[in-house]
C-alpha positions as CSV (number, residue, x, y, z in Angstrom):
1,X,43.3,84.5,77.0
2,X,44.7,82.6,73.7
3,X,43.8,78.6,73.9
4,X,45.6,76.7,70.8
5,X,44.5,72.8,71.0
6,X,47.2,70.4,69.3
7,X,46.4,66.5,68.5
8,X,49.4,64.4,67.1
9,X,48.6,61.0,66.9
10,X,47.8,59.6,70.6
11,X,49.1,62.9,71.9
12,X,46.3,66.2,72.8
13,X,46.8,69.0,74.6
14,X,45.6,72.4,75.3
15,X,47.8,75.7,76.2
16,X,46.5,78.4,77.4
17,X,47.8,81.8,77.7
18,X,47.1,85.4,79.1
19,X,46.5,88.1,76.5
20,X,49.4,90.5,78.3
21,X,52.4,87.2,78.3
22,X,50.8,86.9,74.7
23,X,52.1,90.5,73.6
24,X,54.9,90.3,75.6
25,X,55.8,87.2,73.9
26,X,55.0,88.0,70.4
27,X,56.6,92.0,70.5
28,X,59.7,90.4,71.6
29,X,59.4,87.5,68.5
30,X,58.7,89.8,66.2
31,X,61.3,92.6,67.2
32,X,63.9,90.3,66.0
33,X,62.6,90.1,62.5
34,X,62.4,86.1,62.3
35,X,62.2,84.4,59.1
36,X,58.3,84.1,58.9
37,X,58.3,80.5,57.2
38,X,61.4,79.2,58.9
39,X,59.6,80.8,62.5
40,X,56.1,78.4,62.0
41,X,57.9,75.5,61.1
42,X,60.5,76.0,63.7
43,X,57.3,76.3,66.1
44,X,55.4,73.0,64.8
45,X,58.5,71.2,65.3
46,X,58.9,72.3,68.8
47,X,55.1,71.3,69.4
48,X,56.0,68.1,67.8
49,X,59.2,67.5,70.1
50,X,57.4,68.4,73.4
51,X,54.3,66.8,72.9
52,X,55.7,63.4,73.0
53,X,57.2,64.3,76.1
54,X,55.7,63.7,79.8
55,X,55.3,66.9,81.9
56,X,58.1,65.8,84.5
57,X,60.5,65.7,81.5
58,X,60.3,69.0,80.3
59,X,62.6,71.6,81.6
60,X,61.9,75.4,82.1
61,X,63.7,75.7,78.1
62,X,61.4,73.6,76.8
63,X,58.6,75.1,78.2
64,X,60.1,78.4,77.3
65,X,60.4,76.7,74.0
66,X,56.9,75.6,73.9
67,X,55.0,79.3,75.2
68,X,56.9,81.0,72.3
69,X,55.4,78.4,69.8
70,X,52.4,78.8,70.9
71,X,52.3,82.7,71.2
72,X,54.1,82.6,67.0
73,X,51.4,79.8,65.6
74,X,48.3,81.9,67.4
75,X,49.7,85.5,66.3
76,X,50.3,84.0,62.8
77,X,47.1,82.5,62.1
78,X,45.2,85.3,63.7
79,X,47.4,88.2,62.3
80,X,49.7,87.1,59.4
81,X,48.1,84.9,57.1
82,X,45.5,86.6,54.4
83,X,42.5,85.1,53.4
84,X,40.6,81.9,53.9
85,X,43.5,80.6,56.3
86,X,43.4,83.8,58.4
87,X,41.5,82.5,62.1
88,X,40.0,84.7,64.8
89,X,40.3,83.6,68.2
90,X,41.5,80.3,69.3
91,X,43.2,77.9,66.8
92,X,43.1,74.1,66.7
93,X,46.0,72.1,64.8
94,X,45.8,68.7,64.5
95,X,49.2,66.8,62.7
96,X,48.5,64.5,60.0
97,X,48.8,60.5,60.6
98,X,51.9,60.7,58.4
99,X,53.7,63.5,60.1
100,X,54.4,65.0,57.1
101,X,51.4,68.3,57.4
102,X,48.5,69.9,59.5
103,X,45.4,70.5,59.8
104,X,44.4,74.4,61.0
105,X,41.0,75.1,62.3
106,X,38.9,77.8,64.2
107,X,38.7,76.0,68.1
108,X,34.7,77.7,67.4
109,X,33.9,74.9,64.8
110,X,35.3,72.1,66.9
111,X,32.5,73.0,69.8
112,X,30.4,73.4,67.1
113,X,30.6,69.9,65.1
């Protein structure tokens, strides 16, 4: 199971996701060859747009929209980033007052603080 936690502003959620509609997910992303930079902030955008939204407003494309965002922003900070950004396990990302960045943790030091 992959968990990602999002916070913008008044707005926190968590999405959860089986490991196999995980890989399912992310072969098919990937199989297309996206624009890696233009893929994450396609995906924060959509995280953006549909957490503002109530759950009876979102249709099956947005939360079609929304699985795939979650599956990319997971797989990349788990798998595609190098270094001291690189995450294992579940990822926390919370948007900064000003809209403008984020903030990417570990979800283990949030339990942990």
């Amino acid at each position: 199971m992959i968990t990602v936690y999002y916070k913008s502003g008044s707005a926190q959620w968590k999405y959860e996701l089986d490991d196999a509609e995980h890989d399912y997910v992310i072969k098919n992303v990937l199989e297309d060859n996206p624009d890696i930079a233009e893929m994450f902030d396609d995906s924060l955008e959509i995280l953006r747009d549909v957490s503002n939204m109530d759950e009876s407003e979102m249709d099956e494309d947005d939360e079609v929209d929304q699985t795939v965002a979650v599956s990319f922003l997971w797989h990349y900070f788990n798998h595609l980033v190098e270094g001291d950004e690189r995450i294992e396990g579940d990822i926390v990302i919370i948007e900064d007052e000003d809209g403008i960045g984020i903030s990417v943790m570990p979800a283990s030091e949030l339990t942990e603080e």
